[in-house]
C-alpha positions as CSV (number, residue, x, y, z in Angstrom):
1,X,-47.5,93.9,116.9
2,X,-50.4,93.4,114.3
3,X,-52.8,90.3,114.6
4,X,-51.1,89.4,110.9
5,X,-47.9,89.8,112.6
6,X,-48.6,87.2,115.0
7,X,-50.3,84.6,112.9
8,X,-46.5,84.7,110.9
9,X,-44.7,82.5,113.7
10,X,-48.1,80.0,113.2
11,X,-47.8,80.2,109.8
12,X,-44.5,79.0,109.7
13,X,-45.3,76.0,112.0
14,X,-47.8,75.4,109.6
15,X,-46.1,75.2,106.7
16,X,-42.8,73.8,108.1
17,X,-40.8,77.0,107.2
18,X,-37.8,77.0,109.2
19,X,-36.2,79.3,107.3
20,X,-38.5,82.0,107.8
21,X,-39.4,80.5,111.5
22,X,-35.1,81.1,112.4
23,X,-35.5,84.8,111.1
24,X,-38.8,85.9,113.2
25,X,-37.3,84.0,116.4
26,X,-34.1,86.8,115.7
27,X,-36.8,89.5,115.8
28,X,-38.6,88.1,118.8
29,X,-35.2,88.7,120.8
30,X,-35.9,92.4,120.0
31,X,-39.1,92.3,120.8
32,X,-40.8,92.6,117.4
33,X,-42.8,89.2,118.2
34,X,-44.1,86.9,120.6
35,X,-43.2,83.0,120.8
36,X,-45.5,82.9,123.4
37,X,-48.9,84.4,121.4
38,X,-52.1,82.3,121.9
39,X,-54.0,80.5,118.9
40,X,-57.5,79.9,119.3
41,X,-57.3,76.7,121.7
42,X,-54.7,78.2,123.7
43,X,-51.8,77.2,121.5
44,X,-48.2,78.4,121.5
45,X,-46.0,78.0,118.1
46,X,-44.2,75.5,120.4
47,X,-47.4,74.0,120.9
48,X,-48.5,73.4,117.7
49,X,-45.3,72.1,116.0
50,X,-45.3,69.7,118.7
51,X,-48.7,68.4,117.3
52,X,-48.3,69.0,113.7
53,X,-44.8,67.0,113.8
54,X,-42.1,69.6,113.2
55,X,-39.1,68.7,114.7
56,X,-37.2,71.3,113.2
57,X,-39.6,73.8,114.4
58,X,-39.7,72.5,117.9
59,X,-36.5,72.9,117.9
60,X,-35.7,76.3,116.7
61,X,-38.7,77.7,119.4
62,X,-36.5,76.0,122.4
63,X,-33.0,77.0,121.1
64,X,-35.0,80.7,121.1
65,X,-36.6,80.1,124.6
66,X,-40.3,79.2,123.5
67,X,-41.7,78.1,126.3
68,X,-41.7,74.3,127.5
69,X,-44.0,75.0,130.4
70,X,-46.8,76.4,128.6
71,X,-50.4,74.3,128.8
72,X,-53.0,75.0,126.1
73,X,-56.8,75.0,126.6
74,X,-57.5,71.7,127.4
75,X,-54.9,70.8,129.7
76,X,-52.4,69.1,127.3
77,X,-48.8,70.5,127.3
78,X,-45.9,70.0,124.3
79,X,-45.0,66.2,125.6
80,X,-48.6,65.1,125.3
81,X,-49.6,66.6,121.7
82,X,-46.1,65.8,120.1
83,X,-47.3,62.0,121.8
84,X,-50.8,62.4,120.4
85,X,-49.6,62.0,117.1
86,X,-46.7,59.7,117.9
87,X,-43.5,61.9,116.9
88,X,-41.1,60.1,118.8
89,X,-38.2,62.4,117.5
90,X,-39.7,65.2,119.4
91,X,-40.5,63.4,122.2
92,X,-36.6,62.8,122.9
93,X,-36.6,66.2,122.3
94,X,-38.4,67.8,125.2
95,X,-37.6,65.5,127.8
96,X,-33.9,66.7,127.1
97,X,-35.3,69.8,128.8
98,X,-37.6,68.7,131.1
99,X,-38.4,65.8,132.9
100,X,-41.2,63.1,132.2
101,X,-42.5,63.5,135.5
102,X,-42.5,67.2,135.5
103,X,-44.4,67.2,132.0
104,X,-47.1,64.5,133.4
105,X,-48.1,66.9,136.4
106,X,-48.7,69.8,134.1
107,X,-51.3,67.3,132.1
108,X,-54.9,66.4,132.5
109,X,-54.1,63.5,130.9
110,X,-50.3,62.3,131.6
111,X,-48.5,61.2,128.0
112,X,-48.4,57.7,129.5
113,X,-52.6,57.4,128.9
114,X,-52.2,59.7,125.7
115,X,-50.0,56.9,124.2
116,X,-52.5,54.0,125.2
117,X,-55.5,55.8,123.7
118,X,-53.8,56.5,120.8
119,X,-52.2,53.1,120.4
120,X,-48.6,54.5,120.2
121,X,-47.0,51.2,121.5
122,X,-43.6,52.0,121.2
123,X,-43.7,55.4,123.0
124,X,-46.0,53.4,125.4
125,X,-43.1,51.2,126.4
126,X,-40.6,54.0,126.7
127,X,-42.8,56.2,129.3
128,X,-43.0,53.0,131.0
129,X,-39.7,52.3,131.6
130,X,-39.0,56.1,132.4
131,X,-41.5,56.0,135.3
132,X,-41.2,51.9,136.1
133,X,-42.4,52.8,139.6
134,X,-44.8,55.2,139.4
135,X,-46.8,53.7,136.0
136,X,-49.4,51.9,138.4
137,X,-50.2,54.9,139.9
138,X,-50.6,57.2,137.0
139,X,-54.1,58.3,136.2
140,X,-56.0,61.0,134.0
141,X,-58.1,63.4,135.8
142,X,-60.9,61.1,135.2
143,X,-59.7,58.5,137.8
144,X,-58.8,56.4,134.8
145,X,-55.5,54.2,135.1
146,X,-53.4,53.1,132.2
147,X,-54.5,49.3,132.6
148,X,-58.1,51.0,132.5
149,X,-57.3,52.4,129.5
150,X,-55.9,49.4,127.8
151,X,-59.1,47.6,128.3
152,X,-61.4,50.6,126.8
153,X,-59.4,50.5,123.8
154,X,-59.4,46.7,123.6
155,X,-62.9,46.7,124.1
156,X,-63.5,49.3,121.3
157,X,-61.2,47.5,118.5
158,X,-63.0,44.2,119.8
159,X,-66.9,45.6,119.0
160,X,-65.3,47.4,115.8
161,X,-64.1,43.9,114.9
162,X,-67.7,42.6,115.8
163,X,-69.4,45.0,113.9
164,X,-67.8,44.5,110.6
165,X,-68.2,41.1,110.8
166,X,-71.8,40.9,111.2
167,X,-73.6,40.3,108.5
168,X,-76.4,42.9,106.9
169,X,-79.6,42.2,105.9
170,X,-81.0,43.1,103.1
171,X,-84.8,44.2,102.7
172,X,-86.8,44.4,99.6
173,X,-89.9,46.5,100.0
């Protein structure tokens, strides 16, 4: 399989193409492409539809056995990018196949703190009530606890806040 070949299944992430995406997953039952082919930052098609948003996409990879499991680069796995940007569609999506505690210890960061940082409320409130018990105890690799979390991003809106409120001074020279 060419490099151009490759880039095709990426492309039609990209692009939302789901028409085109259907017929390559076909071909990759023969062999004549790989689901599982690397982008740049360690990346599957699966991957990257999760963080771009495509439902449609994530869904045609599964039904054709992209898959779940994979982790890209930096530690983050589909649950965590498709929670990055918020997509709570796709969310429901792949814990349907796999469990939110499964997904969380493939993660440097668990989707949890992911949520928090990003200020996703609402899928903030559903991981918590998925894990009631174990939400104390969840932390990123960097020690870092979701109510630690909280208060960085608190603190951070707080000085933005701050800042724009203070007034400038103007110099004439």
């Amino acid at each position: 399989m060419s490099a151009k070949d490759s880039s095709e299944v990426f492309n039609c992430v990209s692009y939302n193409d789901v028409i085109s995406l259907r017929n390559i997953c076909m071909l990759a039952r023969k062999h004549q492409y790989n689901l599982e082919e690397l982008d740049k930052f360690g990346n599957t098609p699966l991957l990257k539809a999760c963080y771009l948003g495509r439902l449609e996409c994530v869904c045609i990879l599964l039904e054709f056995g992209a898959d779940i499991y994979t982790i890209n680069y930096f530690g983050q796995n589909a649950l965590t990018l498709a929670t990055y940007g918020g997509y709570f569609p796709i969310v429901l999506e792949l814990l349907q196949r796999r469990s939110y505690q499964d997904f969380n210890l493939s993660s440097l960061i668990p989707a949890i703190c992911v949520a928090t940082m990003r200020q996703h409320y609402a899928l903030e409130d559903y991981f918590m009530r998925l894990d009631q018990n174990s939400t104390q105890e969840i932390h990123t690799v960097h020690g870092l606890s979701v109510y630690d979390l909280r208060q960085m991003v608190k603190s951070k809106i707080k000085n933005k806040h701050a800042r724009a409120l203070k007034p400038t001074l103007f110099f004439n020279h």
